[in-house]
Backbone as JSON Lines, residues from 0, in Angstrom:
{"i":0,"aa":"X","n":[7.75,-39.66,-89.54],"ca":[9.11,-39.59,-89.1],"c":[9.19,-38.82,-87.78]}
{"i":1,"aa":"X","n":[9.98,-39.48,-86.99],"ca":[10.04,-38.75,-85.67],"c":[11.18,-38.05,-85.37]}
{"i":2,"aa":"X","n":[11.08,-36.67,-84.98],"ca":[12.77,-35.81,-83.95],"c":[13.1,-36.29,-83.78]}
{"i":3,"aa":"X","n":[14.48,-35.66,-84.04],"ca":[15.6,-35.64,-83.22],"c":[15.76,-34.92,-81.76]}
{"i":4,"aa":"X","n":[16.58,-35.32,-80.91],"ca":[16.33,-34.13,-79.64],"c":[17.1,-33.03,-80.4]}
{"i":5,"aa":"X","n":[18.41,-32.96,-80.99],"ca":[19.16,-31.97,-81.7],"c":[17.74,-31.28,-82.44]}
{"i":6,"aa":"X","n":[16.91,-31.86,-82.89],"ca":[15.96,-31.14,-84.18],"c":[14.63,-30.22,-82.92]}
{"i":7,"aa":"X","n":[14.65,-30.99,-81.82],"ca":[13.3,-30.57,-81.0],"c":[14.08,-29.25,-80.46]}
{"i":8,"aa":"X","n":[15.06,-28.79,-79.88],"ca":[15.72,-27.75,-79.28],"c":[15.56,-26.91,-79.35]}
{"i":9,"aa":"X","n":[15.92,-26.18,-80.74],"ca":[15.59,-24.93,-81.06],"c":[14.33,-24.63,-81.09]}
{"i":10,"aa":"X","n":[13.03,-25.57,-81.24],"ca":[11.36,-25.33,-81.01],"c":[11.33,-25.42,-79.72]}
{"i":11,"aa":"X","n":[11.53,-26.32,-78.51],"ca":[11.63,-26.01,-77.38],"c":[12.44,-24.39,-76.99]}
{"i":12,"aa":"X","n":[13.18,-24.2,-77.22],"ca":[13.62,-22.75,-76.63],"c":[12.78,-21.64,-76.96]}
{"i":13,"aa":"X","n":[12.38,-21.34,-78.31],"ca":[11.27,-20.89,-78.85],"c":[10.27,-20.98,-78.31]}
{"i":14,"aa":"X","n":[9.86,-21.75,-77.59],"ca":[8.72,-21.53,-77.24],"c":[8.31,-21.03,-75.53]}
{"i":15,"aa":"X","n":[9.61,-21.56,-75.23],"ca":[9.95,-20.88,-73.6],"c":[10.14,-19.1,-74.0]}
{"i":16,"aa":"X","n":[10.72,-18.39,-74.88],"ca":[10.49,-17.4,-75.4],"c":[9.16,-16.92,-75.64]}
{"i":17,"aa":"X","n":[8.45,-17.51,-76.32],"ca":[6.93,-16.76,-77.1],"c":[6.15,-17.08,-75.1]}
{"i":18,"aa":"X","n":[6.5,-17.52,-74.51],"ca":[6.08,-18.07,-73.26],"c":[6.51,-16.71,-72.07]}
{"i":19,"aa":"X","n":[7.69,-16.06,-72.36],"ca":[8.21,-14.94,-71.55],"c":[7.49,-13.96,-72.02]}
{"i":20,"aa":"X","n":[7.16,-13.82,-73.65],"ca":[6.77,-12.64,-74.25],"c":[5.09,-12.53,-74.05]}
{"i":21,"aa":"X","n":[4.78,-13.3,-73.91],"ca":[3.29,-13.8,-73.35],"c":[2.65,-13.35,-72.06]}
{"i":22,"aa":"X","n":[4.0,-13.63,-71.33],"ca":[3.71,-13.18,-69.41],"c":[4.26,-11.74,-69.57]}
{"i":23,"aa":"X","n":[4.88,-11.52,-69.93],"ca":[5.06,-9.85,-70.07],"c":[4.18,-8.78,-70.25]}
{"i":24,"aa":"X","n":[3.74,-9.44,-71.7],"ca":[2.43,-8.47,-72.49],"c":[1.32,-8.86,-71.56]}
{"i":25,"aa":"X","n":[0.93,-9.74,-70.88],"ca":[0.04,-10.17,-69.98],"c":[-0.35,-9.36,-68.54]}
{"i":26,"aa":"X","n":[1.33,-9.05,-68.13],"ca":[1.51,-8.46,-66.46],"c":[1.28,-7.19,-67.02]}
{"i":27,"aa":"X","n":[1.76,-6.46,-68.08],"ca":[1.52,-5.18,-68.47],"c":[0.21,-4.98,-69.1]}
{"i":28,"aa":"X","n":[-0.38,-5.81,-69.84],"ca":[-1.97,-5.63,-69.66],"c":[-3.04,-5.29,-68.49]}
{"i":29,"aa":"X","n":[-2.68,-6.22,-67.57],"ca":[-3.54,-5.84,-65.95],"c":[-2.61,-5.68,-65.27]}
{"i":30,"aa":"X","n":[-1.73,-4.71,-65.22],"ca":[-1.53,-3.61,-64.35],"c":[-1.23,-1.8,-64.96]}
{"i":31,"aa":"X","n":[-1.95,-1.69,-66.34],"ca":[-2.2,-0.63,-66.78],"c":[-3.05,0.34,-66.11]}
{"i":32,"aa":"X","n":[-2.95,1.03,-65.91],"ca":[-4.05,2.28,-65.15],"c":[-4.19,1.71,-63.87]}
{"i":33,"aa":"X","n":[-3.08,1.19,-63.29],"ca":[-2.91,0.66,-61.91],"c":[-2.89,1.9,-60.68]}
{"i":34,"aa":"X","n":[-1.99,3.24,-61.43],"ca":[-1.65,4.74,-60.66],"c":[-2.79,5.22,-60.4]}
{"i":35,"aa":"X","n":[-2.5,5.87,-59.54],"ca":[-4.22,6.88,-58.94],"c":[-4.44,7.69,-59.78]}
{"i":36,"aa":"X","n":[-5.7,7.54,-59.77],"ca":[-6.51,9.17,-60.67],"c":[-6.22,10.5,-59.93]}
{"i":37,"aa":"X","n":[-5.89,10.55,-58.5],"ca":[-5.68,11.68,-58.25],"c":[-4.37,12.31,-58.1]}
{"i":38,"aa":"X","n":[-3.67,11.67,-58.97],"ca":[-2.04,12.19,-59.28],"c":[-2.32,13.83,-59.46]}
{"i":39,"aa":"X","n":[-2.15,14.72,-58.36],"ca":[-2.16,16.66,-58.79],"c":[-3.41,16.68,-58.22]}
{"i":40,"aa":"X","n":[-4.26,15.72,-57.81],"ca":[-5.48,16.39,-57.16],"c":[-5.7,16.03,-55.98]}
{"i":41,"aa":"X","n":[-6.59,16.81,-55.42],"ca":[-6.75,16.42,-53.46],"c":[-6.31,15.26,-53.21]}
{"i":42,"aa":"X","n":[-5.99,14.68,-52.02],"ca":[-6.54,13.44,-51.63],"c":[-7.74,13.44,-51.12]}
{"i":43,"aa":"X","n":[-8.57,11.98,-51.06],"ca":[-9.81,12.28,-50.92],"c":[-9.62,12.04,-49.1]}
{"i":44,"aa":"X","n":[-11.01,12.18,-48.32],"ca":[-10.93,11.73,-47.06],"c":[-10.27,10.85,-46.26]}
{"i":45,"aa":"X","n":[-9.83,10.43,-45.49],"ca":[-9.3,9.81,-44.66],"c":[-9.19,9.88,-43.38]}
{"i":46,"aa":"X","n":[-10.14,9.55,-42.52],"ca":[-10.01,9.09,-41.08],"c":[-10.15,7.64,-40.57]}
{"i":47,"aa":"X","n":[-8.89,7.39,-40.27],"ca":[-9.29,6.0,-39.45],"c":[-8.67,5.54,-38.22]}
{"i":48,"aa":"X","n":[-9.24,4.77,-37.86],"ca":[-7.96,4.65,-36.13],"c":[-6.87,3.71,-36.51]}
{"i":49,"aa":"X","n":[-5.78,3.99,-35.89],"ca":[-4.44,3.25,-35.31],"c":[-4.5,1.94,-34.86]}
{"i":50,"aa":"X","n":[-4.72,0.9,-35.27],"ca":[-4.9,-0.08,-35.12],"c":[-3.95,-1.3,-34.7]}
{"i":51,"aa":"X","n":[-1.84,-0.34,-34.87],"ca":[-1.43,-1.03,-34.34],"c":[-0.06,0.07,-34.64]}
{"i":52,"aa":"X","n":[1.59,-0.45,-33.79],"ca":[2.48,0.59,-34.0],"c":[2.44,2.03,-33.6]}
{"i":53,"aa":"X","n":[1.09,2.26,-32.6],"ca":[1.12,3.35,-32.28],"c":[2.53,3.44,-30.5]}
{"i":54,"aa":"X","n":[2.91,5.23,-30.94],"ca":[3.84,5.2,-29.88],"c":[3.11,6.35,-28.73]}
{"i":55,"aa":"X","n":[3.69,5.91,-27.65],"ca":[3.1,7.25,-26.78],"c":[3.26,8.53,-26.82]}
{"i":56,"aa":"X","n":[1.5,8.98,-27.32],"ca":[1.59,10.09,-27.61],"c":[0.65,10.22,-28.49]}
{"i":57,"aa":"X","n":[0.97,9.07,-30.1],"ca":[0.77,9.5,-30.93],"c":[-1.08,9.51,-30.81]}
{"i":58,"aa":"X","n":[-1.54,10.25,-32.08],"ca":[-3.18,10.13,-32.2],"c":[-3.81,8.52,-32.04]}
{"i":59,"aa":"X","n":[-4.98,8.68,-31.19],"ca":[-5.92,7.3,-31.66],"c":[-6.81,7.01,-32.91]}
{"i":60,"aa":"X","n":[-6.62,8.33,-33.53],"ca":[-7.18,8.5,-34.86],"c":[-6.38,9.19,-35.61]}
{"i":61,"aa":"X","n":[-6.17,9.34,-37.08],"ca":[-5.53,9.9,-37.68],"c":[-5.98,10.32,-39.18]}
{"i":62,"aa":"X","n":[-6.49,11.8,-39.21],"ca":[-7.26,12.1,-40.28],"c":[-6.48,13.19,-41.11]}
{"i":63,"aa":"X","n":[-6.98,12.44,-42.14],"ca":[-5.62,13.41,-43.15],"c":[-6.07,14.7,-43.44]}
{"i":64,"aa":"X","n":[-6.89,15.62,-42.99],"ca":[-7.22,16.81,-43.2],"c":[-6.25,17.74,-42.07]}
{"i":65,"aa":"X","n":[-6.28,16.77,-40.3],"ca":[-5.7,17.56,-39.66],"c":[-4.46,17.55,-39.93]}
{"i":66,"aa":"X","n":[-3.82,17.36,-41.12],"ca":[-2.25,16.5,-41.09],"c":[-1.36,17.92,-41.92]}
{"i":67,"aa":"X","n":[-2.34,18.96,-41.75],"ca":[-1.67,20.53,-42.8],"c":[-0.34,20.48,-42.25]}
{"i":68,"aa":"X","n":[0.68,21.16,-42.87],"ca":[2.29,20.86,-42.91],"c":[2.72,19.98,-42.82]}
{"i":69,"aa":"X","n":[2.18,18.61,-43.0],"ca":[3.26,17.59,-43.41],"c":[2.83,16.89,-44.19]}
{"i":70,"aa":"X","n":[3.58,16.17,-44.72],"ca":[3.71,15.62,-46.03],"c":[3.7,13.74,-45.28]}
{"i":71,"aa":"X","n":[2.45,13.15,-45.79],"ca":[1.93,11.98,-45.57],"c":[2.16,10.96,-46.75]}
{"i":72,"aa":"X","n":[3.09,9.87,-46.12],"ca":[3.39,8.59,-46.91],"c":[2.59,7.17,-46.31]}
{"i":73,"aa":"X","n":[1.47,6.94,-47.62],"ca":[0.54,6.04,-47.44],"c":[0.89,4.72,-48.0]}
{"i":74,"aa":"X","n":[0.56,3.64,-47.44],"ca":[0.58,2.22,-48.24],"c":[-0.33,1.47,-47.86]}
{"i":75,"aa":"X","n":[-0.97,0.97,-48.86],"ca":[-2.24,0.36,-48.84],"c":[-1.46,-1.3,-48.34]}
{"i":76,"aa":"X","n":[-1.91,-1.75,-48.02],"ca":[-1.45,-3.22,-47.65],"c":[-2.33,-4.29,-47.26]}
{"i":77,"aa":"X","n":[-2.16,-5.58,-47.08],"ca":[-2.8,-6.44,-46.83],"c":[-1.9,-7.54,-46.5]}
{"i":78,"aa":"X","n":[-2.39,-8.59,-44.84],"ca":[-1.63,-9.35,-44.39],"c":[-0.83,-10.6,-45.67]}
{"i":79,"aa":"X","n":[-2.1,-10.74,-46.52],"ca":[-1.59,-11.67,-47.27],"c":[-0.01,-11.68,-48.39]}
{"i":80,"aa":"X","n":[-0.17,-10.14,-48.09],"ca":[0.64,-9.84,-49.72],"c":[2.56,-9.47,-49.08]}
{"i":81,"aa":"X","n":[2.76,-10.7,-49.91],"ca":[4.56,-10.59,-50.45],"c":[5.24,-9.68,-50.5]}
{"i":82,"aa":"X","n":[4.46,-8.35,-51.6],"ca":[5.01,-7.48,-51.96],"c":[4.97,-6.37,-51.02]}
{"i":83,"aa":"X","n":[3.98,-6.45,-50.04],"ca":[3.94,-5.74,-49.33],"c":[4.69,-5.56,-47.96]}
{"i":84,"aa":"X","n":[5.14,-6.91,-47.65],"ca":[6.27,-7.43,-46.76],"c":[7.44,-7.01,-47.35]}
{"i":85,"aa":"X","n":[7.75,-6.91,-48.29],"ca":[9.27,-6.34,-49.01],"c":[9.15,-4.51,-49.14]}
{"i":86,"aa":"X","n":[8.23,-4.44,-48.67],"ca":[7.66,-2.84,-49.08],"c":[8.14,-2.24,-48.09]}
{"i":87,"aa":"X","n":[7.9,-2.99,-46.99],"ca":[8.05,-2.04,-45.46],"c":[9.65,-1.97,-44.78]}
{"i":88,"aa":"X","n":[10.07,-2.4,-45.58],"ca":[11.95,-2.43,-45.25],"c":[12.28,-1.05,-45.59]}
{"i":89,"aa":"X","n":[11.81,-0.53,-47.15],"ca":[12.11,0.42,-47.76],"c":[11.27,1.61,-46.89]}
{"i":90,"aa":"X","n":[10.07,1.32,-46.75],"ca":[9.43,2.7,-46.07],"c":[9.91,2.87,-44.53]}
{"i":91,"aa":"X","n":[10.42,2.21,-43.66],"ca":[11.23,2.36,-42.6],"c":[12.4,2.6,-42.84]}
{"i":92,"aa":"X","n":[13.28,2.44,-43.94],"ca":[14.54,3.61,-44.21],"c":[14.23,4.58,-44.49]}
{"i":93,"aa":"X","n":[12.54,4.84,-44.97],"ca":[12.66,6.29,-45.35],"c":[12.74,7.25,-44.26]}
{"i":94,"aa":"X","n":[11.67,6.71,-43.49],"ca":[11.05,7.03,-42.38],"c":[12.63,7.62,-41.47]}
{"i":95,"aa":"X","n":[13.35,6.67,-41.45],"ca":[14.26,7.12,-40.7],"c":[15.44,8.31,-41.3]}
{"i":96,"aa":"X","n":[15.09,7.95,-42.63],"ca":[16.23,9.29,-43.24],"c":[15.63,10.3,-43.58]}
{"i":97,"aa":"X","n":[14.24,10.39,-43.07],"ca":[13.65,11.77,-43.02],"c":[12.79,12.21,-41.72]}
{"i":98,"aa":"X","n":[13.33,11.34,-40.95],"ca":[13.18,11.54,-38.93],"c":[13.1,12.89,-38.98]}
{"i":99,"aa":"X","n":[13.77,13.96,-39.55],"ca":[13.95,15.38,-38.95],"c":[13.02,16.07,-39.99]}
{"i":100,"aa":"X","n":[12.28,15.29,-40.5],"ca":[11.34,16.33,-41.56],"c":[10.09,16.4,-40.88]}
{"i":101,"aa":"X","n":[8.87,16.77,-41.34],"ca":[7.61,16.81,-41.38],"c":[6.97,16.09,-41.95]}
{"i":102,"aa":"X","n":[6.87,14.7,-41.48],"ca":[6.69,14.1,-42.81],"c":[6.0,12.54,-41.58]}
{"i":103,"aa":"X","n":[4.97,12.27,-42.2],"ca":[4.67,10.92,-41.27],"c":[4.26,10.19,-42.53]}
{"i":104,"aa":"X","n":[4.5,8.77,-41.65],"ca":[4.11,7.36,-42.65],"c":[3.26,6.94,-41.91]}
{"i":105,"aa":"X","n":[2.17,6.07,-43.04],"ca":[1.52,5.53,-42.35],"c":[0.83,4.25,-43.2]}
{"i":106,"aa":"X","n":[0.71,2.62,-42.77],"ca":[0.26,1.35,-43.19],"c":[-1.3,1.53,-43.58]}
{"i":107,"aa":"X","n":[-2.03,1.31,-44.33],"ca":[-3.55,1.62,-44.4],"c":[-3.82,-0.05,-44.79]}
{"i":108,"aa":"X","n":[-4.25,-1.07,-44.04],"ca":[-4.75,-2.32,-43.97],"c":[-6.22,-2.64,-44.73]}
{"i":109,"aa":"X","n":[-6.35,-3.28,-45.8],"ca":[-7.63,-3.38,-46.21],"c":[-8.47,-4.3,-46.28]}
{"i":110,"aa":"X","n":[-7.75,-5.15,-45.0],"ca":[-8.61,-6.68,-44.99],"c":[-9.51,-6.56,-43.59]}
{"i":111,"aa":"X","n":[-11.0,-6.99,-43.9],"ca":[-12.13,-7.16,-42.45],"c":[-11.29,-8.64,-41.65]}
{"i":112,"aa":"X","n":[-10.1,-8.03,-41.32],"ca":[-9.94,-9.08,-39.79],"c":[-9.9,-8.36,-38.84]}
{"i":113,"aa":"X","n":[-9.89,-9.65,-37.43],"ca":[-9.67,-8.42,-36.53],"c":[-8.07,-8.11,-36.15]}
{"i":114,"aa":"X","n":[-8.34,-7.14,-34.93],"ca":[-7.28,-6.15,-34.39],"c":[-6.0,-7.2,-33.8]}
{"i":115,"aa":"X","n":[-6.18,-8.43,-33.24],"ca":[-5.0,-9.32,-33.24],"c":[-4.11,-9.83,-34.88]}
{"i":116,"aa":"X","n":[-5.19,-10.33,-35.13],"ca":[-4.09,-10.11,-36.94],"c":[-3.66,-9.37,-37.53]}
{"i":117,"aa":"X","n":[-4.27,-8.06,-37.46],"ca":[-3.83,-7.14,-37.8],"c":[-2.89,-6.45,-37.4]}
{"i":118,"aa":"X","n":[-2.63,-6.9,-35.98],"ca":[-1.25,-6.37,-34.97],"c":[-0.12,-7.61,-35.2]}
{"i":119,"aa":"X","n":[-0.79,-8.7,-35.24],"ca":[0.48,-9.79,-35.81],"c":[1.23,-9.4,-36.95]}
{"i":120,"aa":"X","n":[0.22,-9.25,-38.3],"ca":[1.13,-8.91,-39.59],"c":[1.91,-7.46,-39.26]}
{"i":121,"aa":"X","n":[1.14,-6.95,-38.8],"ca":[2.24,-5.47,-38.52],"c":[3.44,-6.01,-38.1]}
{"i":122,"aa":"X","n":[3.29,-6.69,-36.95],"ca":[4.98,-7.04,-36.1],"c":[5.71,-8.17,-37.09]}
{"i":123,"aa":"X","n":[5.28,-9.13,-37.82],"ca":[5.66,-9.55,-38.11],"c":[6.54,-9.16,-39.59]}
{"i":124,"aa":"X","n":[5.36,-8.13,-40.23],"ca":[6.51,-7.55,-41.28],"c":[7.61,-6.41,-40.78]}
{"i":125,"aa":"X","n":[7.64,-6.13,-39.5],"ca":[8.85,-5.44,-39.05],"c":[8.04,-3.48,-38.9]}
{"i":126,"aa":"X","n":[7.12,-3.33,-39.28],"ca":[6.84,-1.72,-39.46],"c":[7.05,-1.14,-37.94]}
{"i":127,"aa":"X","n":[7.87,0.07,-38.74],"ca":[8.13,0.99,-37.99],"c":[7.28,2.06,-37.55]}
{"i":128,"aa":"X","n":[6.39,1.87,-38.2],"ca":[5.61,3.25,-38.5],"c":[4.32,2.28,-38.26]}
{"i":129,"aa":"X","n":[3.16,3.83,-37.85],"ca":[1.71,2.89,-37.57],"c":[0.77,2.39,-38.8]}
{"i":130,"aa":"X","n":[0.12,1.76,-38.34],"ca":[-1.21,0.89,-39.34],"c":[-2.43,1.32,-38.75]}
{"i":131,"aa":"X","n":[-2.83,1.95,-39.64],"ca":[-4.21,2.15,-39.7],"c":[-5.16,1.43,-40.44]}
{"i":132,"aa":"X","n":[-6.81,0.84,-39.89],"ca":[-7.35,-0.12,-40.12],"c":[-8.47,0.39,-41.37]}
{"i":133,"aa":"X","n":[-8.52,0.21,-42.26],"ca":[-9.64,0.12,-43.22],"c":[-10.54,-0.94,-43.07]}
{"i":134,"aa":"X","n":[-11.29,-1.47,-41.86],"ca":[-11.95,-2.85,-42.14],"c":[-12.76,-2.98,-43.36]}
{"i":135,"aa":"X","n":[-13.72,-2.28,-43.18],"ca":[-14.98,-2.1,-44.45],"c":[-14.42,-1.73,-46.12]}
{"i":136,"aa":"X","n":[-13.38,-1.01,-46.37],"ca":[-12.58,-0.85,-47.89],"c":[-13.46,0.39,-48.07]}
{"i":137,"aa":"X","n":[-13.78,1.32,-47.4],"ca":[-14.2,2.46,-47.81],"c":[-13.38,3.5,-48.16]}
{"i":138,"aa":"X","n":[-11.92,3.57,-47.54],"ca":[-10.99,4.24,-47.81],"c":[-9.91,3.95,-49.08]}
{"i":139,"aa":"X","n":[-10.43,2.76,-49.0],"ca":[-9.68,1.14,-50.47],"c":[-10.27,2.38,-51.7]}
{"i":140,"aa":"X","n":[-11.69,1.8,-51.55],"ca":[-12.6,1.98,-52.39],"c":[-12.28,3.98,-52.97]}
{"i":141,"aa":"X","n":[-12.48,4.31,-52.05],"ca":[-12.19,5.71,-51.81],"c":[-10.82,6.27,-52.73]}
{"i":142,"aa":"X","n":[-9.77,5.89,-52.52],"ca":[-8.29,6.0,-52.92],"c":[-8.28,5.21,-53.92]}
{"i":143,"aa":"X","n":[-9.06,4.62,-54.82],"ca":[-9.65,3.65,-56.24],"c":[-8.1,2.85,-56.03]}
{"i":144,"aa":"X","n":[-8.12,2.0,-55.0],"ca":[-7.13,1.3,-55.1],"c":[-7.42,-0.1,-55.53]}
{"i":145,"aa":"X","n":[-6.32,-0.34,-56.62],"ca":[-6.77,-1.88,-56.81],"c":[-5.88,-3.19,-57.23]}
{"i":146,"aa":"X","n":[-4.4,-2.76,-56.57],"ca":[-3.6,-3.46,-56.75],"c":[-3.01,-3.33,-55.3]}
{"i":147,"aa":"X","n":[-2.4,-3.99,-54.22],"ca":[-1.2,-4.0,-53.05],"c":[0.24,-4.22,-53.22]}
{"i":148,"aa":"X","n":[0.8,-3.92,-52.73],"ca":[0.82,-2.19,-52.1],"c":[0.58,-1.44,-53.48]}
{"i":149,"aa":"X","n":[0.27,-0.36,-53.07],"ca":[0.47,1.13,-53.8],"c":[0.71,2.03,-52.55]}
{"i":150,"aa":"X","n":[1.79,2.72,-52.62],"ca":[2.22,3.74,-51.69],"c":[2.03,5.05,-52.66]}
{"i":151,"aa":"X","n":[1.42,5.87,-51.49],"ca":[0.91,7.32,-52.5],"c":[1.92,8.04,-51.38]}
{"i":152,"aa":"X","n":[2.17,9.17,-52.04],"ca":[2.97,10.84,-50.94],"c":[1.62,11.73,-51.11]}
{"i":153,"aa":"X","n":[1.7,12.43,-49.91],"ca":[0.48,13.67,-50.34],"c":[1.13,14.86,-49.55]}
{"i":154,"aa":"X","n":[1.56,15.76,-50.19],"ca":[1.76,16.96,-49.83],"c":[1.41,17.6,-48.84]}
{"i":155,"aa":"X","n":[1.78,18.83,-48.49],"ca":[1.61,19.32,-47.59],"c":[0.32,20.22,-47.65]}
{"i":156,"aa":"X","n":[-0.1,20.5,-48.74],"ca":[-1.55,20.8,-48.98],"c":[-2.48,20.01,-49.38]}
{"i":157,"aa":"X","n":[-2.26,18.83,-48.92],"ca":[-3.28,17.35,-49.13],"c":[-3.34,17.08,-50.64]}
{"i":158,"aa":"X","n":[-2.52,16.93,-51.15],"ca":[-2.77,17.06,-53.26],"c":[-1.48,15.47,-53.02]}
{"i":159,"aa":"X","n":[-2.19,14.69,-53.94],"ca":[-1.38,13.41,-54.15],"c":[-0.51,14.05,-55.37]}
{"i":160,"aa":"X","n":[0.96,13.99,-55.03],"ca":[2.07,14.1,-55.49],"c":[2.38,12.48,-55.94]}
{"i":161,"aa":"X","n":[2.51,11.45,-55.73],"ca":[3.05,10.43,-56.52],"c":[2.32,9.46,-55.74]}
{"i":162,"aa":"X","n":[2.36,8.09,-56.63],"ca":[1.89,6.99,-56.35],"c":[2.23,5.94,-57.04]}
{"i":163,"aa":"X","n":[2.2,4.57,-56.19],"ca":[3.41,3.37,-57.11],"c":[2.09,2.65,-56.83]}
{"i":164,"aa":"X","n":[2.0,1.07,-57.53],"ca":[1.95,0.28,-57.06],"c":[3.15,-0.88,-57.0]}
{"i":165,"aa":"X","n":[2.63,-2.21,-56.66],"ca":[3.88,-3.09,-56.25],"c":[4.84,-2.08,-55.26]}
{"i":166,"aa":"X","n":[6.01,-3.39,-54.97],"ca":[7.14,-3.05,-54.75],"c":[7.54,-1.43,-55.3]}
{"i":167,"aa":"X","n":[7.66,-0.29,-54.23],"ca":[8.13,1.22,-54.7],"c":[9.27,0.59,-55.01]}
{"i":168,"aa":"X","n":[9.96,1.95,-55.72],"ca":[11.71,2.0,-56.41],"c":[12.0,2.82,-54.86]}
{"i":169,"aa":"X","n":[13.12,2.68,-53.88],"ca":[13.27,3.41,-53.0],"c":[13.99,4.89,-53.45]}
{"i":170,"aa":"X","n":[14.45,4.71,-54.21],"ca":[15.32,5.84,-55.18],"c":[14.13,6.81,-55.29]}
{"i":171,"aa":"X","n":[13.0,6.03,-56.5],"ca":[11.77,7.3,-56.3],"c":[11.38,7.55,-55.81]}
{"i":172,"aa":"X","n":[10.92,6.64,-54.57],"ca":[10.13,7.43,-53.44],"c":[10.61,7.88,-52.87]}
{"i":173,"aa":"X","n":[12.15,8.1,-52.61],"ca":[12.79,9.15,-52.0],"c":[12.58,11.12,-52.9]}
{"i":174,"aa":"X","n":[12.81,10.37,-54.1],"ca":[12.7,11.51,-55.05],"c":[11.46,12.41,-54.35]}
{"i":175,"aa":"X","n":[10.33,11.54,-54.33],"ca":[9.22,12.41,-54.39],"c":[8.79,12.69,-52.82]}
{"i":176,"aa":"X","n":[9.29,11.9,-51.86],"ca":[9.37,12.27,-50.87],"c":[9.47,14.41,-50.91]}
{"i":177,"aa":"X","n":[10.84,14.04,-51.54],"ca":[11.78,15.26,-50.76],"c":[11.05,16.55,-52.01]}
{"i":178,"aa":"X","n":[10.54,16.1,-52.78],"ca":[9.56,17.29,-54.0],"c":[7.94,17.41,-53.19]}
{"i":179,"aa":"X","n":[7.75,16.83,-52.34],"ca":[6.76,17.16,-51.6],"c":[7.44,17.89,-50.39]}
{"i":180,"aa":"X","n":[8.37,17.78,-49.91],"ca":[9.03,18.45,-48.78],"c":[9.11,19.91,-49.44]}
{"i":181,"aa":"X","n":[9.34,19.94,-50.55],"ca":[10.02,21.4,-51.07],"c":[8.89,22.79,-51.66]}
């Protein structure tokens, strides 16, 4: 005996359900232990050059040891990634509603292209703020990053205070912005 469409419905909806509950438990499976291990502890090294967005003046290198009194906002990124294009809207409002602080941002790129693509995706996702080049992923590797973006804050005594991946909440990263300011 064959359905009805009235009889197939309620198993069709059902199953678009067990289908949502599926991709859920799924996205929250691999992106568990996505946050840095060094949430309260140093940041590790970081020197790399400016690779694009630099203004006159600023360093041709930029190493986070010389960076004592201010409070450094990092985002790992890559030309390819979506989320990371929606990322940089939010970190250039920050940037600008904390113009009068101590406080620098900065793009950390983790793809081996060269310095023209890497200056294209910059302009093209709009950043305000400079990009610094990771070609090799030693700093990737380094900062156990393994999702794009993850934007970390690091204090003013180099200690990672917070870290997202995906798309930040601008709300929190303002939060923790201004708890690293304090």
């Amino acid at each position: 005996m064959t359905e009805t469409r009235e009889e197939a419905r309620p198993r069709r909806g059902l199953s678009w359900v067990i289908l949502i509950v599926v991709f859920i438990a799924g996205y929250a499976w691999m992106t568990r232990g996505t946050v840095s291990p060094f949430i309260d502890e140093p940041a590790p090294p970081l020197s790399l050059a400016v690779a694009a967005g630099a203004e006159p003046g600023d360093p041709r290198r930029v190493t986070l040891a010389e960076m004592e009194d201010e409070v450094v906002v990092l985002e790992f990124w890559a030309s390819w990634c979506g989320a990371c294009r929606r990322t940089t809207p939010i970190l250039n409002d920050l940037r600008d509603e904390f113009a009068d602080e101590a406080i620098a941002f900065y793009a950390v790129n983790v793809e081996p292209i060269d310095r023209q693509r890497l200056q294209a995706a910059h302009a093209a996702f709009g950043a305000r703020f400079p990009s610094l080049h990771d070609r090799t992923g030693e700093v990737q590797r380094r900062y156990a990053i393994k999702s794009l973006p993850t934007v970390m804050v690091v204090d003013r005594a180099g200690v990672v205070r917070w870290a997202s991946t995906g798309v930040p909440s601008k709300m929190r990263l303002r939060s923790a912005i201004s708890k690293a300011l304090n």
